[in-house]
N, C-alpha and C positions, 0 to 999 in steps of 0.2 A: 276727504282723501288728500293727501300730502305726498308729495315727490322724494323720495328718498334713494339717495346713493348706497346699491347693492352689487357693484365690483368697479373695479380701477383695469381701465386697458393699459395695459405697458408694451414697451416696444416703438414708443415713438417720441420723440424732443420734448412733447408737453404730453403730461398723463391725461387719459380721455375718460372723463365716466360715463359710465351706462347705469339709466334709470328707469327704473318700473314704480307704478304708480302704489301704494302700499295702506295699509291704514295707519294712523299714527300710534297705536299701538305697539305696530312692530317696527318702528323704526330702531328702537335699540338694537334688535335681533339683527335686524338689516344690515346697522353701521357693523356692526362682528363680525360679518361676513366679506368686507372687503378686502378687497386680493390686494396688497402691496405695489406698487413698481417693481420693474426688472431693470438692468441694465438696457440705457437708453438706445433705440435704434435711429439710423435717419428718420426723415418723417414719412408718414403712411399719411396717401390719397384718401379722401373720404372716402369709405364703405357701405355699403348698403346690405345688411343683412334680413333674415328672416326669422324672426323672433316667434317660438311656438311653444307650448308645454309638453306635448306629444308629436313627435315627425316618423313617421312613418314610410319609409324611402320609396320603399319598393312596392309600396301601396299599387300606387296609379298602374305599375303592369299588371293586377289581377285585376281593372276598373274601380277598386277604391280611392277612399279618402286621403292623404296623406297628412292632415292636420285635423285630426276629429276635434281637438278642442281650439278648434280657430289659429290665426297666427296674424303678425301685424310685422311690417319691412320697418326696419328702423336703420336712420341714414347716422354713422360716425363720423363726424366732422372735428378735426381739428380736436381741442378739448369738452366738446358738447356733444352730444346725441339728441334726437328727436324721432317721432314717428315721421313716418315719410307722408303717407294718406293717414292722417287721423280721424277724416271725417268717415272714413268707412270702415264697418263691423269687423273685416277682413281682408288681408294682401298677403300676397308671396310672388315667388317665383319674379324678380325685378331680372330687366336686364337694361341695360346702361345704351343709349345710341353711339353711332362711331363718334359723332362731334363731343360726345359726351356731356350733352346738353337737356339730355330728356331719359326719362325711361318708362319701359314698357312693365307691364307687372298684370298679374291675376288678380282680381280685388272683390268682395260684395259689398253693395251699399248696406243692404239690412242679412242677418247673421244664416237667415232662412233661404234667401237667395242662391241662385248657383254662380259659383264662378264665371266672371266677365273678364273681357282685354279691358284696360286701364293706361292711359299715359299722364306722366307728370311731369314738371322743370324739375330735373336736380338741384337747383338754386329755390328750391317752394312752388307756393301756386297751387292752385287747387285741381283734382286730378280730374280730368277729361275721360267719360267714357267712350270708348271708341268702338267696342263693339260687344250686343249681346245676344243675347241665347237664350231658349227655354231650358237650357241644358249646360253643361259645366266648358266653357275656355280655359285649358290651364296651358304653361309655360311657354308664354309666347315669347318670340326673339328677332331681334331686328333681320331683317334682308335687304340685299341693296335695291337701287330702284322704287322704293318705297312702299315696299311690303313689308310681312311678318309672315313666322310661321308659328303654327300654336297645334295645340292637338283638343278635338272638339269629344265629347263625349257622344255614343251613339248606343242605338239596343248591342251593336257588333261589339263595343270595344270603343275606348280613345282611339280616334282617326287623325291623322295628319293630313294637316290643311294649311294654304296660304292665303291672304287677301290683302288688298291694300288698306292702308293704315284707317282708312274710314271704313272698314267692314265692306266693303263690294267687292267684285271679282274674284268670288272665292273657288278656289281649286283645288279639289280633292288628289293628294298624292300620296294616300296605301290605299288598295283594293283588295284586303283579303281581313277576314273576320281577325279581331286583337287588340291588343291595345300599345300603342304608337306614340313613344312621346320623346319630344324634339329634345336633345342635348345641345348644341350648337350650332353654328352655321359656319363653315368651315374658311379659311382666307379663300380657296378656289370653288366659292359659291357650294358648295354641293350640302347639303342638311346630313347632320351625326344625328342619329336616333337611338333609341334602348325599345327592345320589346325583347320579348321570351325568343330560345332559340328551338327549333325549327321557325321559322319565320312568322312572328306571330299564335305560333304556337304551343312553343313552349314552353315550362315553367323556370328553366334558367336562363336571366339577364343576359344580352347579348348587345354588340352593337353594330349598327349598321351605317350605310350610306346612303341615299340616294339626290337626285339633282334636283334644280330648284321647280321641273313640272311635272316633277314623280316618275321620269324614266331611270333606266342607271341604276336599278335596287343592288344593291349588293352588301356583304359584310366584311367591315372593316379587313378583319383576317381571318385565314378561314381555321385556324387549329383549335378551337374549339376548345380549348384544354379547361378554363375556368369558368367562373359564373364572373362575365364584365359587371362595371359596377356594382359592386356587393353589397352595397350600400343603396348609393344614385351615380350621379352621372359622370361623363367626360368632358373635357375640354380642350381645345387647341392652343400649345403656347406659343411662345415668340418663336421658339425651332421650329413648330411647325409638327412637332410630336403631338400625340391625344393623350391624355392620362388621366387616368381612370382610378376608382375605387375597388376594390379586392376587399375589403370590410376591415382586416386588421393591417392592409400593405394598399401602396398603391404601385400599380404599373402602368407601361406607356406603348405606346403603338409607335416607332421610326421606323422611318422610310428605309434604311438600312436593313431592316430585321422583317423575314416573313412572320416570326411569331414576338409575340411580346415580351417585354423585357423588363424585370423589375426596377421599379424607385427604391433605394436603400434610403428611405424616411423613419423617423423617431416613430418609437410604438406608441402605438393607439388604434381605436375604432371609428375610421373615416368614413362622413357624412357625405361624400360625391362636394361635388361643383368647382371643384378647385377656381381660384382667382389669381391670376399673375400681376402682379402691381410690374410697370413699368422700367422697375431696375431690376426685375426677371426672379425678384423673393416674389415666394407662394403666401396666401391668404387661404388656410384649412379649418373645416370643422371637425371637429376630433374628441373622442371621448375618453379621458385619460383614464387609468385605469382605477377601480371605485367610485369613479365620480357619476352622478344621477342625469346629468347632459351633456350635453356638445358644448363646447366653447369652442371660440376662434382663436387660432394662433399664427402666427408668422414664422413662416422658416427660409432659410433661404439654403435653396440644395445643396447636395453637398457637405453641410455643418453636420453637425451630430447631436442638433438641439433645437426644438423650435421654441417659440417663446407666446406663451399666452398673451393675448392682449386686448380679450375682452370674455366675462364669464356672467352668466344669470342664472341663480341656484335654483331660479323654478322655470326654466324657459332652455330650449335649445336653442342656440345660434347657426343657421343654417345656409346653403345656397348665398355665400360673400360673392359681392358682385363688386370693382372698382370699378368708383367715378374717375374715369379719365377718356381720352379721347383713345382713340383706336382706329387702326387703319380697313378702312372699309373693304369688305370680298369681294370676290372678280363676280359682275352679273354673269347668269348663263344664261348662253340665246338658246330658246330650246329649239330643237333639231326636230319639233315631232311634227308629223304630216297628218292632213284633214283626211284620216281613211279611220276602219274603223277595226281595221288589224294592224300588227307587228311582225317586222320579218327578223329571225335569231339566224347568224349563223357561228356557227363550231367548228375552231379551226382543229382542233385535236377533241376528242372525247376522248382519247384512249390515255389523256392523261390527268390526273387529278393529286390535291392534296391528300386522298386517303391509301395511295399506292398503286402499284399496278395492278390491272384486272387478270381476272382467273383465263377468261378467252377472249379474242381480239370481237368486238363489237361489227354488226353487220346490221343493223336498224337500228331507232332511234324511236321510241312510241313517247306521245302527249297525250297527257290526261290533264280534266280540270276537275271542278266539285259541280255537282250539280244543287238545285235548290233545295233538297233535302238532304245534300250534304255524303250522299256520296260519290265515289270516285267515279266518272267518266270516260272511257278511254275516246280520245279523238282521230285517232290513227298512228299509223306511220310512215316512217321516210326512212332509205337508205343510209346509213354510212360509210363514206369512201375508204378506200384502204389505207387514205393516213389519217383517219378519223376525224375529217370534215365531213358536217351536213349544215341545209340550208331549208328554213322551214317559216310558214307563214302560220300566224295563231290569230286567235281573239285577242282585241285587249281590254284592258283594265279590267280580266278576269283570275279567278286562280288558274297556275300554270305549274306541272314539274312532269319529269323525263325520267323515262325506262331506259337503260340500252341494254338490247336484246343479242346473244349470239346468232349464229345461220338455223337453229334449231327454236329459235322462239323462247328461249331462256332468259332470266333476268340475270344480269351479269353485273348494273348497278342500276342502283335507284335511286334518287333524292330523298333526304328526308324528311320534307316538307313543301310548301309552296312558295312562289313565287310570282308576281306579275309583270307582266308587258304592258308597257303604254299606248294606248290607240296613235298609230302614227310615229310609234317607232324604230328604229332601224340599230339593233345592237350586235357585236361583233364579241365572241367570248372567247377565251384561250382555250377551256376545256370544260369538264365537269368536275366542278368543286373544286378549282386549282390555284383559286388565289389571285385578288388583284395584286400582287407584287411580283406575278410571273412573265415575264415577258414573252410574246410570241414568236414563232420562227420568222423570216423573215421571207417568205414565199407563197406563192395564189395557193390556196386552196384549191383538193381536186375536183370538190365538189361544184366552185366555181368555172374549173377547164371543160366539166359535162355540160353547163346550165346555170342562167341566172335568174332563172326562174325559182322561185321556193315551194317546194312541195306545200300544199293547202294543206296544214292541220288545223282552220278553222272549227270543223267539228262537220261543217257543208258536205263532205263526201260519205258522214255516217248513214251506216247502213239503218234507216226505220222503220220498226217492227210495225203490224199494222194496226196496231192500236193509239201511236203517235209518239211511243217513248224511246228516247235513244238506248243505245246499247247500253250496258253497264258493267262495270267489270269491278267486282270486288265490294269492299265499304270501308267508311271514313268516320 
């Protein structure tokens, strides 16, 4: 076997090639395939992509594969390329440290193995296993304080989890059956995830929030209007925007806009992960049109042109990760308390992103799942007549909410689940209204009655005398 030159990156001061190992046979075929130069750009920071025959984005939210035929991270340097881990069968999913002196990545030693965490020097060195599993680790990502987050495969679903960088202290942050898998780690500490929308549930891409000890779940935004990530994933750039893949567009999440707002980007069929190289040009995978993979290209927004600058006619180019230094997220202290409930309160239910309700809201009923999966009802609790209430639950269980009119009618319902964190204390503007709404700026009445929280435990259910709780419905 013989190393042979099968495309040219353009887009940077010295041309970069990218090589796959070949037999010498086909090197003539090889050399014919090289892509030219383009017009020169400044220089591009080494990259680190993911090199696979078959990617498969949206694999991991159903608990599949996303690389059935293996994949290996290869680092662009300067006019050279190399594997990054050559001594192991399989790698993806890299993400670069803030010093930008090391990275973290999914890797197996032999081809049979499941996905393990992985660290290595961006400058070489041989990769250090840092933690594994009888069962699959993928996309893990730095955290401050000397953690990661990754998502661990389980019978439930990929689960979101963090530990410190030697595999101890690990802490489970989703509690509800699905599959959970980390996009980011945002500059103000809190984890970007993608799972199906109802939470966990469903079969279109969504993305969500929550903080770094699994309280705070929420979704980015709540209009629901597309499938996030059409592809794979989001990211946070220097504004501070998240932008996302839509499969044939991409759009963004600002802080300005309750709902999203498109990228006016060159066509093509985006692969997730965006990467912002440091003078604020994007690093895309993209599959131009007739072409059999993803190549990487450089755009820098705004233009009306991005520019290929690295292609392999039997391999997608995936998840570009730049080496460079980055400014570390804010740690979150978490706030949660040694109990082994959460207390919610609502300062408005009567108002939500889906519009206003048919009759004004007089209770509030909690339901969970039970272990054969169906619904639960836990009880209820009043709501005041500016639609605040105050209610104590289980946590780290499934959690969603009725509100009922004076006649015991549902008036709205959640469309899925949710969890509380044991030793939580969260505070919500409404039902379904969007973290970008602000609150009134007054006590709640529910607080002028009582600061006590009505027990929706599950502890005041009435049971039958055979030992099973009530039940109300199925799931």
């Amino acid at each position: 076997m013989r190393r042979s030159a099968v495309a040219v990156l353009a887009g940077c001061t010295a041309a970069i090639l990218i090589w796959i190992s070949v037999p010498a046979a086909e090197q003539a075929t090889a050399q014919r395939r090289m892509v030219p130069s383009h017009a020169n750009q400044s220089a591009v920071p080494p990259v680190i992509v993911t090199a696979a025959p078959v990617y498969d984005s949206l694999a991991a939210l159903a608990g599949a594969e996303r690389f059935p035929q293996a994949a290996h991270l290869m680092i662009l340097r300067g006019d050279a390329q190399e594997p990054l881990a050559p001594q192991l069968a399989a790698s993806a999913d890299a993400d670069v440290a803030f010093d930008g002196k090391a990275v973290l990545f999914a890797g197996k030693r032999q081809a049979g193995d499941p996905w393990q965490i992985w660290m290595q020097g961006t400058d070489g060195g041989d990769p250090q296993l840092l933690m594994a599993a009888a069962t699959d680790l993928i996309r893990p990502l730095w955290m401050p304080g000397g953690r990661m987050v990754y998502a661990r495969r389980t019978p439930a679903g990929f689960a979101l989890e963090s530990a410190e960088l030697d595999g101890r202290n690990v802490q489970r942050l989703s509690f509800l059956r699905g599959n959970y898998i980390p996009d980011a780690v945002l500059r103000d500490g809190r984890i970007l995830f993608e799972t199906g929308f109802p939470l966990g549930a469903g079969a279109t891409p969504e993305l969500f929030l929550v903080y770094a000890d699994g309280s705070g779940v929420e979704s980015v935004r709540c209009d629901h209007a597309h499938a996030r990530g059409g592809r794979e994933h989001a990211r946070q750039m220097l504004s501070g925007d998240i932008v996302f893949t839509h499969g044939a567009r991409l759009a963004r999440f600002t802080s300005a806009s309750a709902d999203e707002d498109p990228v006016a980007a060159p066509q093509g069929d985006y692969a997730g992960d965006v990467a912002e190289l440091p003078d604020g040009r994007w690093a895309l995978s993209v599959r131009r049109p007739g072409a059999q993979h993803d190549s990487l290209v450089l755009w820098n927004p705004g233009s009306q042109a991005a520019h290929e600058i690295a292609r392999d006619p039997q391999r997608d180019l995936v998840q570009p990760t730049v080496v460079a230094s980055r400014a570390a997220p804010k740690r979150h202290p978490s706030g949660l308390h040694d109990w082994a409930t959460g207390n919610l309160l609502a300062l408005d239910a009567r108002l939500s992103h889906s519009g206003p309700l048919a009759a004004a809201p007089s209770q509030v009923r909690a339901e969970t799942l039970g272990p054969d999966g169906q619904t639960v009802a836990l009880g209820t609790a009043p709501v005041e007549n500016d639609g605040s209430f105050f209610v104590q639950v289980k946590g780290d269980t499934p959690l969603r909410f009725e509100l009922l009119d004076a006649q015991g009618r549902t008036v709205r319902e959640e469309e899925g689940w949710f969890w509380v964190r044991r030793g939580e204390q969260r505070i919500c503007v409404g039902c379904h209204t969007g973290p970008e709404r602000a609150p009134d700026n007054r006590v709640p009445a529910v607080l002028l009655r009582s600061t006590t929280p009505v027990d929706l435990t599950g502890s005041a259910l009435q049971v039958a005398r055979d030992g099973s709780s009530t039940v109300r419905g199925g799931h």
